[in-house]
Structures are given as structure tokens and as C-alpha cells.
PyMOL commands that place a pseudoatom at each C-alpha (Angstrom):
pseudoatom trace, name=CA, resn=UNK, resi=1, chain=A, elem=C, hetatm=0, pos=[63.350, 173.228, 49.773]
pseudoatom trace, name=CA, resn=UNK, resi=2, chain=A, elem=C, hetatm=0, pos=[63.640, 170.159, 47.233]
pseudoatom trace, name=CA, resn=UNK, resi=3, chain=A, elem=C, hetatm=0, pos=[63.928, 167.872, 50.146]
pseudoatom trace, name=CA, resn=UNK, resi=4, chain=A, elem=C, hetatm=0, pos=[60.061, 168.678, 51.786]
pseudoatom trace, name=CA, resn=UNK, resi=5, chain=A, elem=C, hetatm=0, pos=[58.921, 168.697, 47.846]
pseudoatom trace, name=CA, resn=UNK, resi=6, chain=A, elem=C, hetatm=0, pos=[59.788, 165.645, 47.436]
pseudoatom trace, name=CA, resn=UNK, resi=7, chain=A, elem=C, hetatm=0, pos=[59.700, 164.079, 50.833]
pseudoatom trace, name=CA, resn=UNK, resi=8, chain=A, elem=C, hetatm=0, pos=[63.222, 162.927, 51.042]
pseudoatom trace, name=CA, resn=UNK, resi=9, chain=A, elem=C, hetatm=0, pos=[65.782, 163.633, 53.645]
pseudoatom trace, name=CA, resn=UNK, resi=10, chain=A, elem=C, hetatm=0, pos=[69.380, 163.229, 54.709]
pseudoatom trace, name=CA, resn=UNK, resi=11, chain=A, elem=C, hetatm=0, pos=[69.530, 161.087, 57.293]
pseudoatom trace, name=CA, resn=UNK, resi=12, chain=A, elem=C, hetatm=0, pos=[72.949, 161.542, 59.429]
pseudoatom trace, name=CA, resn=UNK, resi=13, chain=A, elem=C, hetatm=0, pos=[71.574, 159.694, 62.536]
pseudoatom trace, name=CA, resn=UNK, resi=14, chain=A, elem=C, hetatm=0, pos=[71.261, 156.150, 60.829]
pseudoatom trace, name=CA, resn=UNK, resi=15, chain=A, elem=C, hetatm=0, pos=[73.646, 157.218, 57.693]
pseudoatom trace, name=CA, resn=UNK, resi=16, chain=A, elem=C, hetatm=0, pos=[77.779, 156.158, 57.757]
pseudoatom trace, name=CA, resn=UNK, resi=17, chain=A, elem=C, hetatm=0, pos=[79.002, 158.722, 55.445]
pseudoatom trace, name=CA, resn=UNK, resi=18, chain=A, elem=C, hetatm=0, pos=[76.652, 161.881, 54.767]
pseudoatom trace, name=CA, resn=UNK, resi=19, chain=A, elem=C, hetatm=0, pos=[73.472, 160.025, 55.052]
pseudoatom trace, name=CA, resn=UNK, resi=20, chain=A, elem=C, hetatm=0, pos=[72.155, 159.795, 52.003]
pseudoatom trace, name=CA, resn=UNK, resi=21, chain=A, elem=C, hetatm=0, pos=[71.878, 156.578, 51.977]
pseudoatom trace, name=CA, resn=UNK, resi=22, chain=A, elem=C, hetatm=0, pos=[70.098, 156.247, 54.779]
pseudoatom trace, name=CA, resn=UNK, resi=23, chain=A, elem=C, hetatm=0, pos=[67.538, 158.610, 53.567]
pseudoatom trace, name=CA, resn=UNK, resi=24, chain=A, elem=C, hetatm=0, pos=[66.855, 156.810, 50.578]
pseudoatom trace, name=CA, resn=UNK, resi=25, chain=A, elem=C, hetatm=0, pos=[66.402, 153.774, 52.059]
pseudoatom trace, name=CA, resn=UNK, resi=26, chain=A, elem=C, hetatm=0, pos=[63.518, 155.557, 54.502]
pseudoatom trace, name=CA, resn=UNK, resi=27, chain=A, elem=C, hetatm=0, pos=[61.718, 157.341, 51.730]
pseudoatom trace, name=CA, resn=UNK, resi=28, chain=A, elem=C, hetatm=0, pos=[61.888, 153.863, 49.845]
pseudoatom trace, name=CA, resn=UNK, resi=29, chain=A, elem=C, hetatm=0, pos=[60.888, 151.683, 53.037]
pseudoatom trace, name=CA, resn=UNK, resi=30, chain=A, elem=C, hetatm=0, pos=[63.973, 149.384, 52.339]
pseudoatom trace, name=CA, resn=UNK, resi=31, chain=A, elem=C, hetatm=0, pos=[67.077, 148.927, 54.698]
pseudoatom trace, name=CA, resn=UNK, resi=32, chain=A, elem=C, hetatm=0, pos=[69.592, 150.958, 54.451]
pseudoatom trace, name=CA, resn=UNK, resi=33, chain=A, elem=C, hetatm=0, pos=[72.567, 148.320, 53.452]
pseudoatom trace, name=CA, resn=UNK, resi=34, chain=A, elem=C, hetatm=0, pos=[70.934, 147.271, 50.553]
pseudoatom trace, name=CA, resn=UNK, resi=35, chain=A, elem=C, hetatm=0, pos=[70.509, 150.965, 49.202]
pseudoatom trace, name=CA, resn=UNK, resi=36, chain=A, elem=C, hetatm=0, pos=[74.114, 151.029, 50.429]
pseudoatom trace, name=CA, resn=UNK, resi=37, chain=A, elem=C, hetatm=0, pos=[75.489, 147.741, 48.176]
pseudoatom trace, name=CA, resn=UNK, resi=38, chain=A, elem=C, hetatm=0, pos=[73.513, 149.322, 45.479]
pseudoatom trace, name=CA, resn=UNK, resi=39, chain=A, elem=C, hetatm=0, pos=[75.367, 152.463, 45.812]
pseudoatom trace, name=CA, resn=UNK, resi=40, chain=A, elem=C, hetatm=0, pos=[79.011, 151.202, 45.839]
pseudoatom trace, name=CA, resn=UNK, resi=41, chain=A, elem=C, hetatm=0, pos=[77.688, 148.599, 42.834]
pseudoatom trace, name=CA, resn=UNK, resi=42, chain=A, elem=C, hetatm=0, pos=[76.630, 151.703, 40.860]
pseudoatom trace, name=CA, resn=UNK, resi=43, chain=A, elem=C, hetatm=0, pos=[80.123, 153.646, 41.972]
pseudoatom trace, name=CA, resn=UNK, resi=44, chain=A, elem=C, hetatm=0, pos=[81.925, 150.260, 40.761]
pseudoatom trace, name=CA, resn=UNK, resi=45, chain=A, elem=C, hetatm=0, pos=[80.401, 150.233, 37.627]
pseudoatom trace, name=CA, resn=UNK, resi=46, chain=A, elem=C, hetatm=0, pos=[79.614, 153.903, 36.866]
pseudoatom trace, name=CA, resn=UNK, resi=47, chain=A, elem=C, hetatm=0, pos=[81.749, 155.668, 39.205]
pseudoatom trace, name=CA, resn=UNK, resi=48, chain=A, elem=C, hetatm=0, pos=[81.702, 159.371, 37.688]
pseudoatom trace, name=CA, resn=UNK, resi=49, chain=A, elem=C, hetatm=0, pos=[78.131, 159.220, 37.669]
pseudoatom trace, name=CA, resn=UNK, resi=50, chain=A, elem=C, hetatm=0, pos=[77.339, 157.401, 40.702]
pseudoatom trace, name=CA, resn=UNK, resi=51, chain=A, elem=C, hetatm=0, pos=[79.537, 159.663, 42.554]
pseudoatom trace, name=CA, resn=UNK, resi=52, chain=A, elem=C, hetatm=0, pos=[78.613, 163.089, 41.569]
pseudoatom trace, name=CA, resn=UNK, resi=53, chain=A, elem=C, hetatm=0, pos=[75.189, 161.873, 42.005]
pseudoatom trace, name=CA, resn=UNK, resi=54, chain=A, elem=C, hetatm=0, pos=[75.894, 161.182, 46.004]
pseudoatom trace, name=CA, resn=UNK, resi=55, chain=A, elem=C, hetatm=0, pos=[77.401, 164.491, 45.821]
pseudoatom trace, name=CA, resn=UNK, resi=56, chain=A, elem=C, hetatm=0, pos=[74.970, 166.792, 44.448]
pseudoatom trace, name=CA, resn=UNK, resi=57, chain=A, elem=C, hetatm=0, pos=[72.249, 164.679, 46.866]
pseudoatom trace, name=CA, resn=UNK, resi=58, chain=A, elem=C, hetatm=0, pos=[74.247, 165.546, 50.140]
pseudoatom trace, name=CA, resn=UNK, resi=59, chain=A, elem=C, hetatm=0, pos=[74.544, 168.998, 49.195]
pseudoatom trace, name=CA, resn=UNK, resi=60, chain=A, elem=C, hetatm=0, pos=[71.442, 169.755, 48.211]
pseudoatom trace, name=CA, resn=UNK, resi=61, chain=A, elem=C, hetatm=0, pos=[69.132, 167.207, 50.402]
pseudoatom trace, name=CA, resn=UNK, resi=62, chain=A, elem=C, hetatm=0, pos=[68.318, 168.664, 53.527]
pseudoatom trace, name=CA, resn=UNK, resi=63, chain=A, elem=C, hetatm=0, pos=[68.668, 166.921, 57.505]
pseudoatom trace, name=CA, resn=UNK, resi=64, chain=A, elem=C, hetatm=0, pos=[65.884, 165.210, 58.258]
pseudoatom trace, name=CA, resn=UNK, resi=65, chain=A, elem=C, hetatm=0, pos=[63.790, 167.068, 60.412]
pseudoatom trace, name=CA, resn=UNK, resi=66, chain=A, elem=C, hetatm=0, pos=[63.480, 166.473, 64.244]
pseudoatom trace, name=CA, resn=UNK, resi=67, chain=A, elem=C, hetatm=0, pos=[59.992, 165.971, 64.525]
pseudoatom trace, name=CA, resn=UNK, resi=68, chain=A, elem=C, hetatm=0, pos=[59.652, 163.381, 62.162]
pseudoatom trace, name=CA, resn=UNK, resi=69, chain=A, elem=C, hetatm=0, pos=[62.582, 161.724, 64.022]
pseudoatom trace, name=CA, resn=UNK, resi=70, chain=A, elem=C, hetatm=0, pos=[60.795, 161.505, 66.759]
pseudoatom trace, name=CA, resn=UNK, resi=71, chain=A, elem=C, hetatm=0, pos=[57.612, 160.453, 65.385]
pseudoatom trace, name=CA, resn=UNK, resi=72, chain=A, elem=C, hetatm=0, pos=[59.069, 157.277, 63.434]
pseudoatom trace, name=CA, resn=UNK, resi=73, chain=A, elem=C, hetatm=0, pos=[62.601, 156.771, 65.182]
pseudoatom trace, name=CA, resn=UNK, resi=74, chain=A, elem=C, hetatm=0, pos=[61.411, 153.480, 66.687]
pseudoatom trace, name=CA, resn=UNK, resi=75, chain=A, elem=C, hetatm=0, pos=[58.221, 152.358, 64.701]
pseudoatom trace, name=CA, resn=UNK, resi=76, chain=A, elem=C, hetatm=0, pos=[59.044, 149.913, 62.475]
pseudoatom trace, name=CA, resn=UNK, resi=77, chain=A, elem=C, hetatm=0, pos=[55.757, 148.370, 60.124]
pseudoatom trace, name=CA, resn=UNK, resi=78, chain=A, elem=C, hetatm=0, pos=[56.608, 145.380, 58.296]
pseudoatom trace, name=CA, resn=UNK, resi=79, chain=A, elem=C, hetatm=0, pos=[56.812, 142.106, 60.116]
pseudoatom trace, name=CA, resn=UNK, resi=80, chain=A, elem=C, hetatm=0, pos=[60.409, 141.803, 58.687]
pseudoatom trace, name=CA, resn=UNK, resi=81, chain=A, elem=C, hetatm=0, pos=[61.416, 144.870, 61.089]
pseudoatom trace, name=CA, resn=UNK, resi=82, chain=A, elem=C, hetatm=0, pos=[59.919, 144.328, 63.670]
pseudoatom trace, name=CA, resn=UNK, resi=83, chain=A, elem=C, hetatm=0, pos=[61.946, 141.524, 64.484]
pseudoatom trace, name=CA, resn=UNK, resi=84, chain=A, elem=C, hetatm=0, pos=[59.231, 138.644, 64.579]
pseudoatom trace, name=CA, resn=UNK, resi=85, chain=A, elem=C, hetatm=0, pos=[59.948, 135.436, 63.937]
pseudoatom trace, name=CA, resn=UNK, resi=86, chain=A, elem=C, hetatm=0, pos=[58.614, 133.983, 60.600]
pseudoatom trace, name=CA, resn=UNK, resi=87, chain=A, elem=C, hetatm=0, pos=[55.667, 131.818, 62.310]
pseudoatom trace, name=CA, resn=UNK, resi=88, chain=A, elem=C, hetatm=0, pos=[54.452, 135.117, 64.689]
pseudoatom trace, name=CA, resn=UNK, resi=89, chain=A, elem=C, hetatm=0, pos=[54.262, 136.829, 61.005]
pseudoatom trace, name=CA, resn=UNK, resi=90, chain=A, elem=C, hetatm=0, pos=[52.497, 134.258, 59.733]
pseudoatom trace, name=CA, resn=UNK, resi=91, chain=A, elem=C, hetatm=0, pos=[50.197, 133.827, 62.452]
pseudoatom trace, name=CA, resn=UNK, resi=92, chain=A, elem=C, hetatm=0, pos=[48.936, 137.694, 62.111]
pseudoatom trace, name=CA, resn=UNK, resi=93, chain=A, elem=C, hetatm=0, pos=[49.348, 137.858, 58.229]
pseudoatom trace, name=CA, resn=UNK, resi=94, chain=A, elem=C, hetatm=0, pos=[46.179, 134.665, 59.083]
pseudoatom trace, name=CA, resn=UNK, resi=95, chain=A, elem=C, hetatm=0, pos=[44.344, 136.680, 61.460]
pseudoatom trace, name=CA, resn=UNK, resi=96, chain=A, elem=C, hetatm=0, pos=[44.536, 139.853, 58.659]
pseudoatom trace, name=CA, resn=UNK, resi=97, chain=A, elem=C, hetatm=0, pos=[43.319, 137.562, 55.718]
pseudoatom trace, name=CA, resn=UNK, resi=98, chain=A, elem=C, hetatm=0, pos=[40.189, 135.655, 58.159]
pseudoatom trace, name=CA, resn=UNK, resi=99, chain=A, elem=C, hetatm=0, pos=[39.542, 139.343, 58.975]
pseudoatom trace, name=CA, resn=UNK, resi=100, chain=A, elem=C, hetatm=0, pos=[39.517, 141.091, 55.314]
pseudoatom trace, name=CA, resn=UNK, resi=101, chain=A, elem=C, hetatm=0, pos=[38.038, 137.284, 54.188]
pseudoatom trace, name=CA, resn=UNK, resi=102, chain=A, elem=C, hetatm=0, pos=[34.990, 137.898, 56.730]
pseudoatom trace, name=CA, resn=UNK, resi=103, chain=A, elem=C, hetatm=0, pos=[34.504, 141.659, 55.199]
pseudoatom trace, name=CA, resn=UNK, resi=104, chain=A, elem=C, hetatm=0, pos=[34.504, 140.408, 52.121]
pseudoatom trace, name=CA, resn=UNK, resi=105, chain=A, elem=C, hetatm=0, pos=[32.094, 138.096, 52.929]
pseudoatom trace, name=CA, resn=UNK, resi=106, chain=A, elem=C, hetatm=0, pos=[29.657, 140.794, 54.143]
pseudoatom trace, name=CA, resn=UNK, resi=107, chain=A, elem=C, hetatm=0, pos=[29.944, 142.683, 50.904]
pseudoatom trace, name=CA, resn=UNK, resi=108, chain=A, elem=C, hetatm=0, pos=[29.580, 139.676, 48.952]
pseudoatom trace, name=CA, resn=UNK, resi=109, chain=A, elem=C, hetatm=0, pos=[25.900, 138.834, 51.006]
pseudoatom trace, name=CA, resn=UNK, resi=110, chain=A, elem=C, hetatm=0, pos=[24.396, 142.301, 51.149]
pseudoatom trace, name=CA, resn=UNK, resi=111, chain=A, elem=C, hetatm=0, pos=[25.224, 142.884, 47.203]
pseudoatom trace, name=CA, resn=UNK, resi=112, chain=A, elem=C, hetatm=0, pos=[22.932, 139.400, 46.785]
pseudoatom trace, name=CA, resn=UNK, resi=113, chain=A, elem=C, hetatm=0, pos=[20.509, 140.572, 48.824]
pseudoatom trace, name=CA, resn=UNK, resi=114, chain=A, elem=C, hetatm=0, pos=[16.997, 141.175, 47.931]
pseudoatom trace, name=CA, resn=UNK, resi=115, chain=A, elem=C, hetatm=0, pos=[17.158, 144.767, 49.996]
pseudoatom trace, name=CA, resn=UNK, resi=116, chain=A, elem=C, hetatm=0, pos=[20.154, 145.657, 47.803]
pseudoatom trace, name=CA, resn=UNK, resi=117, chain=A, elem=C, hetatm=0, pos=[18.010, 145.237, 44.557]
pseudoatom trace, name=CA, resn=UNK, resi=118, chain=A, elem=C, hetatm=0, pos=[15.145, 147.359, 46.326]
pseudoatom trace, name=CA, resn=UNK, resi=119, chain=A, elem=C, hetatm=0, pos=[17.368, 150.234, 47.677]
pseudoatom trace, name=CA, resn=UNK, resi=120, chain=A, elem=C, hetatm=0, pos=[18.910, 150.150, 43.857]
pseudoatom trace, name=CA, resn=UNK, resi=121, chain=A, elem=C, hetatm=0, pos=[15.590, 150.486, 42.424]
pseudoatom trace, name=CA, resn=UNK, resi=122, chain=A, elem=C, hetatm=0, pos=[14.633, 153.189, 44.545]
pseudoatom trace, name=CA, resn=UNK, resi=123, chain=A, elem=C, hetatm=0, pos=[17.700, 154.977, 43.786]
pseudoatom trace, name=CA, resn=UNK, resi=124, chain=A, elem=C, hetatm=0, pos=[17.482, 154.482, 40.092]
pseudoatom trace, name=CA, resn=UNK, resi=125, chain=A, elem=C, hetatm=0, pos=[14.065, 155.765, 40.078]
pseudoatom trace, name=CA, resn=UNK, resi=126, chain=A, elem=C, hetatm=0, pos=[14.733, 158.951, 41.788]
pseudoatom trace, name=CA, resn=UNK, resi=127, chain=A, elem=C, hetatm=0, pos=[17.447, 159.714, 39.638]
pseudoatom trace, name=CA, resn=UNK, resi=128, chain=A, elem=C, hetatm=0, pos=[14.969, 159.523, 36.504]
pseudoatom trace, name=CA, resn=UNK, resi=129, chain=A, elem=C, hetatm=0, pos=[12.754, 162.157, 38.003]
for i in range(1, 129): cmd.bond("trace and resi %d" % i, "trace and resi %d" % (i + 1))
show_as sticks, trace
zoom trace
């Protein structure tokens, strides 16, 4: 019940141990060896803690459900997943910016624009009434 609260899951499928880690590194859209090194650098240096913390989180996390398995088993959204070479990333991260740059744009001409002013005016004065 804590786990669909919060969103978080156990996740055996892609986990080495009990798949917490794993789950973590899902919910936090990270991969899962770094919230893995983080884990045995916090059992290192605070092992009690650290590992009654992994403890109480595989017992009381739940599996990760098989529906949203399915749904996002393969997707991966960052460039950095998707395995795409640093000047493919760049090339859409461009195409994005001319995009939201030419939107802007748009915004930036009708908020100048005469008709803008009028509609305004219009708006303001049937608000007064």
C-alpha cells in the first residue's frame, strides 16, 4: 500500500539483490549502478543505518506491477539512454530549441501587436461593467 502512495516499487527484474535498488533508480530516473555505488558508499560509511534501511524497503516496498512493466520496459527518454551518440543528441536537442525559439517568437509578435492591445481593451472594459 505505501509503494502505489508513493509511486515506488521493487524492481526484481532489473535489481541484483532484492531490487530495491533498481526501483529507486526508476522512480528517480537515474541508472541503477549509481543508486547502487551510493548504496554500498552509505553501507561503508553508515552501515547499521544504511542496512536496516535496505531492509525495511524490501520488506515493505511492493513488486513492481506488471502493467507498468510492460508499458515502460523498453522506453527509454533521455538521449543518454537511448543510446545516441553525442552529435545525434545534439542535433535534436537543435531542432527542439529552433522549434520552442520559433514559438517563442510567435508569442513575443502577437503580445506587440496592435490587435493584442485592442482585444485587452475590450476585455478590460467588459470586466468594469
Amino acid at each position: 500500500m505505501a509503494s502505489t502512495l508513493i509511486n515506488l516499487y521493487r524492481d526484481k527484474r532489473n535489481g541484483k539483490l532484492g531490487g530495491v535498488c533498481a526501483g529507486i533508480a526508476r522512480k528517480a530516473e537515474v541508472e541503477p549502478w549509481l543508486v547502487r555505488v551510493l548504496a554500498l558508499t552509505g553501507l561503508v560509511f553508515a552501515s547499521f543505518l544504511t542496512f536496516v534501511l535496505y531492509i525495511a524497503a524490501w520488506l515493505l516496498l511492493e513488486d513492481r506491477p506488471e502493467a507498468e512493466e510492460a508499458e515502460r520496459s523498453h522506453v527509454k527518454t533521455a538521449g543518454w539512454q537511448s543510446g545516441l551518440s553525442p552529435q545525434e543528441a545534439l542535433t535534436r536537442l537543435d531542432s527542439r530549441l529552433q522549434q520552442l525559439n520559433g514559438r517563442v517568437a510567435k508569442m513575443e509578435q502577437l503580445l506587440t501587436s496592435r490587435e493584442f492591445r485592442l482585444r485587452r481593451e475590450f476585455n478590460d472594459l467588459s470586466k468594469n461593467k
